[in-house]
N, C-alpha and C positions, 0 to 999 in steps of 0.2 A: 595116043594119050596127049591130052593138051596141057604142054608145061609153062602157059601164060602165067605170067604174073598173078593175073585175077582166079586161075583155077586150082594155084598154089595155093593161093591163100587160106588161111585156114578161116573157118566158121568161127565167131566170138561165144563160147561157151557162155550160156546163160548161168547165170549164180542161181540157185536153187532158193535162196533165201528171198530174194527178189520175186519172187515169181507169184506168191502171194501172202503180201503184207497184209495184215490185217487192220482193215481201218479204224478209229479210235473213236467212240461215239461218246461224245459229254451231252453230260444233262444240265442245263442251267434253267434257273426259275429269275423270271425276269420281271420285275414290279413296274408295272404302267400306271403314274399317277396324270392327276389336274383331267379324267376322265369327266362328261357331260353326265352330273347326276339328274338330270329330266328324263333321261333315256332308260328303261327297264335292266333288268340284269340282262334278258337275253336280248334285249337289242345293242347291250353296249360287246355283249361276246359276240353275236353276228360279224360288226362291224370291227370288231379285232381279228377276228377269226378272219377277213377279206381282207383286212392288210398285211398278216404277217402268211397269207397265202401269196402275197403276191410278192412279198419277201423270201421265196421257195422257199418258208419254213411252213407244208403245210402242216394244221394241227386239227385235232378230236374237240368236240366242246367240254370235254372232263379234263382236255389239259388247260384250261382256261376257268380259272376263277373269282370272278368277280364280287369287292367290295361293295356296296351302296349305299348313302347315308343319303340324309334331306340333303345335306349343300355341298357334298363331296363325293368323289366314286374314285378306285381303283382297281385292279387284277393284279395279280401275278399269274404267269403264263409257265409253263413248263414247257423247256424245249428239249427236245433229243436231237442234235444235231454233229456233223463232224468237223464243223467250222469254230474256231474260234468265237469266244466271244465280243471280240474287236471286232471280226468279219460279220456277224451276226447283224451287231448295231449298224455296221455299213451299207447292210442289205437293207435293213429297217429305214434308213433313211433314203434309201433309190427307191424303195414302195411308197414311202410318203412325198416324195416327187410324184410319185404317178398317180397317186390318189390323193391329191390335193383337198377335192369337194368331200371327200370320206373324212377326209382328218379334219377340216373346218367342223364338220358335225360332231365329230369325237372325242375335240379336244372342249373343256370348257372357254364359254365365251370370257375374252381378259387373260387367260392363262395360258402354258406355254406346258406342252406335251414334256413329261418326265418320265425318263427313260434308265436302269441301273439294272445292276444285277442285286434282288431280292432273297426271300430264302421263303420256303413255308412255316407257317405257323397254325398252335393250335387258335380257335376262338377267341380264346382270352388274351392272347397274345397279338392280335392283329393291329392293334394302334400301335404296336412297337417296331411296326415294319418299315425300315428308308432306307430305299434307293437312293446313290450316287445321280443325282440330276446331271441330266446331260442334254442339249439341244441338235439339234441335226443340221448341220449347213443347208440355208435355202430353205430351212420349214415355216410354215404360216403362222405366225402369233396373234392376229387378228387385228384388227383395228385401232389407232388411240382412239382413245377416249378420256374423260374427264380423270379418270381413275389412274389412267398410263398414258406413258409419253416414249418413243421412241427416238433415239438419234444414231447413227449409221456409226458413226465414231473416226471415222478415217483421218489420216494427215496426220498433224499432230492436237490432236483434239485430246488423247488424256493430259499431255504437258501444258495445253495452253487454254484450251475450251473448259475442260471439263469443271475445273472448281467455280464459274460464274454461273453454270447449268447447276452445279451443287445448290449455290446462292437462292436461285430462283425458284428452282421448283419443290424444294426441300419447304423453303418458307413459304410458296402458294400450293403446296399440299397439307401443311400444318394451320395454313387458316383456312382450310377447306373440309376435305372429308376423307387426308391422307389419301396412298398413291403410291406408284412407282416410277422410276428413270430405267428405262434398258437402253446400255449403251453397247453399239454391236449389233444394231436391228435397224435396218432402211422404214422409211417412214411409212413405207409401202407395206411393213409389219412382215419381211422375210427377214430370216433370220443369217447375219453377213460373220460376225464376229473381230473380235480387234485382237493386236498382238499385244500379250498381256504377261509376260513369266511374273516368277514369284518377286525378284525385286521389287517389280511395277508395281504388283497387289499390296507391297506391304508400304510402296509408298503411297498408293493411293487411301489407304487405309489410312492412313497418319494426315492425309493431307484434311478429308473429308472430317475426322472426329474435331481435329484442329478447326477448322471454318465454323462448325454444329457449337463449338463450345463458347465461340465467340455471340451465337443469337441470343437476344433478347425477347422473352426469358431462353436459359440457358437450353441445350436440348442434349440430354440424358441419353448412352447407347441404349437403352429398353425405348426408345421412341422410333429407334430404326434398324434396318438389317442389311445389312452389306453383303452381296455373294456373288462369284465369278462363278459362272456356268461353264464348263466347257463343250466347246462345240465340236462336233462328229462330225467329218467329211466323208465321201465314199472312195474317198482315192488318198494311199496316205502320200501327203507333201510332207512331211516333217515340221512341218507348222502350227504353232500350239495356239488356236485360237480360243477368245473366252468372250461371254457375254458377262457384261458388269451388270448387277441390277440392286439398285439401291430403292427399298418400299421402306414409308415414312409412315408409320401406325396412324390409325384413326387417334385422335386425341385425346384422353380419357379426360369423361366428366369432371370439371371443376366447378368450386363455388362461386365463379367468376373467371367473366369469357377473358380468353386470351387472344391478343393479337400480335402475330410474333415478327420479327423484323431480323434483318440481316445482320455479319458481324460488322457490313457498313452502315447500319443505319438505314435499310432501304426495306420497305413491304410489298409481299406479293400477293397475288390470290390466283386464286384458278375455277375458273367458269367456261363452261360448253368447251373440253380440252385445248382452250388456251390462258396465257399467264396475262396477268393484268397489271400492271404495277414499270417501276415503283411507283407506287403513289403518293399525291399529293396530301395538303394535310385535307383537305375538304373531302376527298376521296376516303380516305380515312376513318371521317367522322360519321359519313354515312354508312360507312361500314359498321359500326360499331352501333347507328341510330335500328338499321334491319335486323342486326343481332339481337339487341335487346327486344327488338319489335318481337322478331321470332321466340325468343325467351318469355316473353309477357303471355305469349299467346298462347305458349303451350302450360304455362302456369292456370288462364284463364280457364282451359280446358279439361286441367286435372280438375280445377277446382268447382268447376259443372258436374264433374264427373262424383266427385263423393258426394255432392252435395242431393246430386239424384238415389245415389246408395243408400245418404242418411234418411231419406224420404224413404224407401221402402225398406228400412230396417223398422223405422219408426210405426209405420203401417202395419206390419207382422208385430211388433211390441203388442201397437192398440187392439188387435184382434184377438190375442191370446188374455189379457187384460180384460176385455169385457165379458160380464155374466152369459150365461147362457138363459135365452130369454125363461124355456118352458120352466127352470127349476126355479127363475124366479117367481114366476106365477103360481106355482105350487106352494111356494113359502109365504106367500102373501094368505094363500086360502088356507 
């Protein structure tokens, strides 16, 4: 008999309980907005269905169901999975790393892939449905453009950058054709994020209404929207990063154009996504000489316009209006 140490020893009794846990399967239904409504319902669930396969969540095309409207689209997805749904979103964004060119196409051009835990609904209830937005570290947001403008945000750019960037683009998207500032996004349109806790938010918040209330004319919160995205890593740092993004409404119709100017007295504008300004006053007056141009024009235009309606209203009058010849000619004999 061998009285080694090692053949003393006893075997570690297995726990019975341990032996087979049962793994915990959650079901979450997950709302995918800012979807490409040019794309059919079943080519935008293809192309979902390819990226959250590649997300090891494969799925069925009945657990995918897709919204469609003329200028909007969204899904909510059903998943059965045994991951978290932290871990879930995290996979979601290492598939969109790898399928870059899939999500350019998926996501609407200008807009920024939104990602939340959803719920099902009946028909009638489907406009009522919103996802917690969320952006993915490193995802595509596509291009500026006249419409959007990106800045990386780093250093100290919300302390010291940020409210001259308010100044600028705030007042050259109000004498334009409104827009948005994302800040937390490389100009390269990937998506970086800045560190942002609640303090921060709420002093930025105070900072931005304050500057807004100073322009001439005055600028009303219903003129803009302020919101912190929070951005999804695939690795957690402890790091709460967020994209700022502040969109300036298109400007509602008035009886007279506005030209709006900073709380310094300085004007901007925005043409082919750059800022123009401040300008001068010549700059200025031309501004305001194209506006009215373009105002006169499209008055000129309406006024073609009925003016051809009144012409063939008038025409249907006179035909209903005249005799009909043969019963005159009867009445005569």
């Amino acid at each position: 008999m061998d009285n080694s140490p090692e053949s003393s020893a006893e075997e570690p009794m297995e726990d019975p309980a341990e032996e087979a846990l049962p793994c915990l399967t959650h079901v979450y239904t997950l709302y995918i907005g800012n979807l490409n409504p040019k794309y059919s319902r079943e080519v935008l669930c293809s192309m979902l269905k390819d990226i959250l396969g590649t997300a090891s969540l494969p799925l069925q095309r009945h657990d995918i169901e897709v919204v469609k409207k003329p200028r909007r689209a969204y899904a909510l997805v059903q998943v059965a999975t045994e991951l978290s749904l932290e871990n879930v979103l995290k996979q979601l964004q290492v598939a969109s790393d790898m399928e870059q060119h899939l999500l350019r196409e998926l996501v609407m051009r200008g807009k920024t892939l939104v990602v939340g835990e959803g719920r099902r609904a009946s028909p009638s209830a489907k406009e009522e449905i919103v996802g917690q937005e969320r952006l993915f570290y490193g995802a595509f947001m596509g291009s500026e453009t006249r419409n959007v403008e990106f800045k990386r945000g780093g250093g100290e750019y919300l302390s010291v950058t940020l409210k001259h960037h308010v100044r600028k683009y705030v007042c050259a998207f109000l004498n334009s054709e409104g827009g948005s500032l994302f800040v937390g996004v490389e100009d390269s349109g990937f998506v970086h994020g800045v560190m942002c806790g609640h303090k921060e938010e709420d002093r930025i918040r105070l900072l931005i209404d304050s500057i807004l209330k100073g322009f001439k004319p005055q600028v009303f919160p219903d003129a803009y929207t302020l919101t912190f995205i929070p951005v999804v890593k695939a690795e957690d740092t402890g790091i709460f990063l967020k994209v700022i993004r502040l969109s300036v409404h298109l400007p509602r119709q008035q009886g007279e154009l506005l030209l709006y100017e900073t709380d310094q007295g300085e004007v901007y504008l925005r043409r082919d996504g750059s800022i123009q300004g401040p300008l001068s006053g010549s700059a200025i007056q031309e501004w305001c000489r194209q506006k009215w141009t373009g105002e006169v024009r499209k008055l000129e235009e309406r006024i073609e316009s009925l003016m051809k309606e009144k012409e063939s209203l008038q025409q249907q009058i006179n035909q209903q209006r005249s005799p009909n010849p043969k019963s005159r000619f009867c009445t005569i004999l």
